[in-house]
N, C-alpha and C positions, 0 to 999 in steps of 0.2 A: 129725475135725471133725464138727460135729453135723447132722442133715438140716436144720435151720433155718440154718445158717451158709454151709453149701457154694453155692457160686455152682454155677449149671445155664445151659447156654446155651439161648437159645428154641429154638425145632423148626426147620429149616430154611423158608424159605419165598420169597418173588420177592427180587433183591438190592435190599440196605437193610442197615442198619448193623446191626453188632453189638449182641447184648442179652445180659446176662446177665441171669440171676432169682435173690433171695437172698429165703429164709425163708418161712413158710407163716403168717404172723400174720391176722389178721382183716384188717388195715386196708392198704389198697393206697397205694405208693409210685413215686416215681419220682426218683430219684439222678444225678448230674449231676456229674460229676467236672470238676478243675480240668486248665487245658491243661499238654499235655506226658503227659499220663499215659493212664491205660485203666477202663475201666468195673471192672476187678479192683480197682481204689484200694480198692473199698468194701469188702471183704472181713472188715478187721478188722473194720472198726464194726458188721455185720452180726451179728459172730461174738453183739454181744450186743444185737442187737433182730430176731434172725430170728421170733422169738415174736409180736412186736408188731406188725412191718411186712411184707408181701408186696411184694416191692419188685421193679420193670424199671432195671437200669442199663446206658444204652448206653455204646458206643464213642464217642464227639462226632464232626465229621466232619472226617475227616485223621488221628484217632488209632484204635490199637488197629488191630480187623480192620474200621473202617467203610470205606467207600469214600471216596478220597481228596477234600478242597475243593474245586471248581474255582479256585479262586483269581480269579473274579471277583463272585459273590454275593457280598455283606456277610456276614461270618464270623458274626456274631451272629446275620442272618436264617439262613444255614444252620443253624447250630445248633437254633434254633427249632423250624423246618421237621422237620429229625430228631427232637426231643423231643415233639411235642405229640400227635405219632398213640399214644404211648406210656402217656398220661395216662391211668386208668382209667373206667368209664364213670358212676363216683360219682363225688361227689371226695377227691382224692387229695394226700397229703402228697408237697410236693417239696420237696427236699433237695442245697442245690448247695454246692459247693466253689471258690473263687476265681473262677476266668471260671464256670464251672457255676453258682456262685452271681448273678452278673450275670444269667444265662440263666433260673435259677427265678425270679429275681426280675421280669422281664419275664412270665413264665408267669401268676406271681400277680395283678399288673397288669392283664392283657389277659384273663386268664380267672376272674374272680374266682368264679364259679360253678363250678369246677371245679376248684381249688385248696381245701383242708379248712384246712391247714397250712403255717408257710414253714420251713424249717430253712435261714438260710443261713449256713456258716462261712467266714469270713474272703472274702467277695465285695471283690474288687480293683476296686472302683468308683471309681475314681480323682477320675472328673468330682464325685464327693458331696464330697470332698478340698479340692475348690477352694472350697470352700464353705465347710470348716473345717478350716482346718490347714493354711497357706502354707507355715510352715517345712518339717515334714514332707512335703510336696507337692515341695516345691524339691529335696530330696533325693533323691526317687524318681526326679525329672525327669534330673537329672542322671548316675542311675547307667541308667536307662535311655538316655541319650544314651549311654552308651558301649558296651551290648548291638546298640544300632540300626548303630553305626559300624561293628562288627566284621562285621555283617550282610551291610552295604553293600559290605564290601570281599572278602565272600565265604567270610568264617571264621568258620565256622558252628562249629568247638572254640571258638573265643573268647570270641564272642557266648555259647555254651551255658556256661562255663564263668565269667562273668559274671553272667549271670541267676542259676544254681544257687548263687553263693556269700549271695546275699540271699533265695532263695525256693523253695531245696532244703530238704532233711531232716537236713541236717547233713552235715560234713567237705564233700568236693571231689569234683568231678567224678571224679577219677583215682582215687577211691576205690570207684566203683560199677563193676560186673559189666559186661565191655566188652559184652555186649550190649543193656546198657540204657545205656549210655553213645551206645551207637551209633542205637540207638532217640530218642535226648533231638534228635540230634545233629540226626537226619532234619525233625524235628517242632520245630526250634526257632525255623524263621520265622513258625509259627503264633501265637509269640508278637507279632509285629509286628501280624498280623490282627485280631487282638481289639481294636486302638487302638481303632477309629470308635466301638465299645459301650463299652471301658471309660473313655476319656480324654476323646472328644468327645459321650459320651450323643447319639449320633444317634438312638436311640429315644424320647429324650425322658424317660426313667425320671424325673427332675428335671422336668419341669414343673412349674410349681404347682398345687396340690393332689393329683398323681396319688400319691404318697407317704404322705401325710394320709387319704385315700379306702380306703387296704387297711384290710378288716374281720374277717381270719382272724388266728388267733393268729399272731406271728411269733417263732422263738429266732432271735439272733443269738450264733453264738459264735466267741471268738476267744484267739486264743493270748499270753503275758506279756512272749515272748520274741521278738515279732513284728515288723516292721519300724516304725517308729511311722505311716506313714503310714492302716495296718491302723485305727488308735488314732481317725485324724482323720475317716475311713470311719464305725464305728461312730457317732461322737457326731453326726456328722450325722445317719444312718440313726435313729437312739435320739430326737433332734430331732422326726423326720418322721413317722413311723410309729406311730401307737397303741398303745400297750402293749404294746409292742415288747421283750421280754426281753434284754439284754444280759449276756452271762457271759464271764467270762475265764479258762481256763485257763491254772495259774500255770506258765511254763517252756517252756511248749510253742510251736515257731513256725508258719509259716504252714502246714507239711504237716500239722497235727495228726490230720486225719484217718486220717492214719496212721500216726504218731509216739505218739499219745496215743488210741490208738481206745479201748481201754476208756473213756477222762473224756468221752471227743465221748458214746459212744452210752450212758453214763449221763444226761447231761445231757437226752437226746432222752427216754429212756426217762420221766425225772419227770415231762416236757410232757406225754408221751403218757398215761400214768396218770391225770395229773388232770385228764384229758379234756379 
């Protein structure tokens, strides 16, 4: 693996969340992985813009090596809070993935001076949904009604095994490495915690006009083979947002960041070329 590709972890320092650092490019980033997973998500896609981006990817907080949630701050604020001291002292391209994407997207929002860039792939903004695309929305509801039951009743294989057959990387649970099985397992009420930012926009990302008002370039990308409610996300987001790039890769679902990293980090790389 090449010096711009290999993930480096920051130097030690006071406790606070895992970081890794990927590539030596000119232009500073900051990467935002979807829940359930680890700041290593980014890996592949780095492998082809360590040239272009200098990038900090944390741990979110409850995964990886960060320090676990307290389980009473709003999941969203904490994420925040870990993300923003991250930001560089220009501004900086950020780049999220499902809920990470919810989280750059609030970044971009509230820091619009310090955000250059939005990269968000496939942001599970649900609350944007309700706005376009009931059917698709009705469907999500319902298969999440069944991840929430399994929760509630303490089976946490079920609940994980549930979630992953709509928003894994393909085949089944029983097919992944029991230690990332056992990893998914730990970390899978996290999924409940993101509701208030993704379902009920407690941040308000949907206000009106606050959507309309972002002035940095945005890509939006998403995958072919994705859930359709992925579908009903986008044409809102595409709706709202300015010259808002929307692309789709053909086949690929909602893990594409890591399924299809080479099409994610070409597609960054065109944005980034043409300034």
């Amino acid at each position: 693996m090449s010096r711009a590709a290999a993930a480096r972890p920051e130097p030690p320092g006071p406790p606070g969340p895992h970081v890794l650092r990927f590539g030596d490019g000119p232009q500073p980033a900051l990467l935002l992985h979807c829940s359930l997973a680890r700041a290593g998500a980014w890996t592949g896609l780095m492998a082809g813009l360590g040239t272009r981006w200098s990038a900090l990817a944390p741990d979110l907080p409850g995964h990886g090596r960060s320090p676990d949630w307290d389980g009473v701050t709003d999941f969203g604020d904490a994420a925040l809070a870990l993300a923003l001291p991250l930001l560089g002292p220009g501004p900086t391209d950020v780049a999220g993935h499902s809920f990470g994407g919810a989280v750059a997207l609030r970044i971009a929002l509230d820091h619009p001076g310090r955000t250059r860039r939005l990269v968000l792939v496939e942001p599970v903004l649900f609350a944007a949904a309700r706005r376009d695309g009931a059917a698709a929305l009705a469907g999500h509801d319902a298969h999440m009604a069944g991840v929430r039951a399994a929760l509630a009743a303490g089976d946490r294989a079920g609940a994980l095994a549930r979630f992953f057959a709509v928003w894994g990387a393909g085949g089944t649970v029983a097919d992944l490495p029991d230690h990332q099985r056992r990893y998914l397992e730990e970390r899978i009420p996290l999924i409940a915690a993101g509701g208030p930012t993704l379902e009920d926009d407690v941040h308000a990302l949907f206000a009106p006009g606050r959507l309309e008002g972002l002035g940095m370039p945005v890509l939006l990308v998403e995958g072919g083979a994705s859930p359709p409610v992925i579908a009903a996300i986008g044409r809102h987001l595409a709706r709202c947002i300015p010259g808002l790039r929307r692309v789709v890769v053909p086949g690929a679902g909602h893990m594409l960041p890591i399924t299809h990293a080479g099409a994610v980090a070409a597609l960054i790389a065109s944005v980034l070329d043409a300034g």
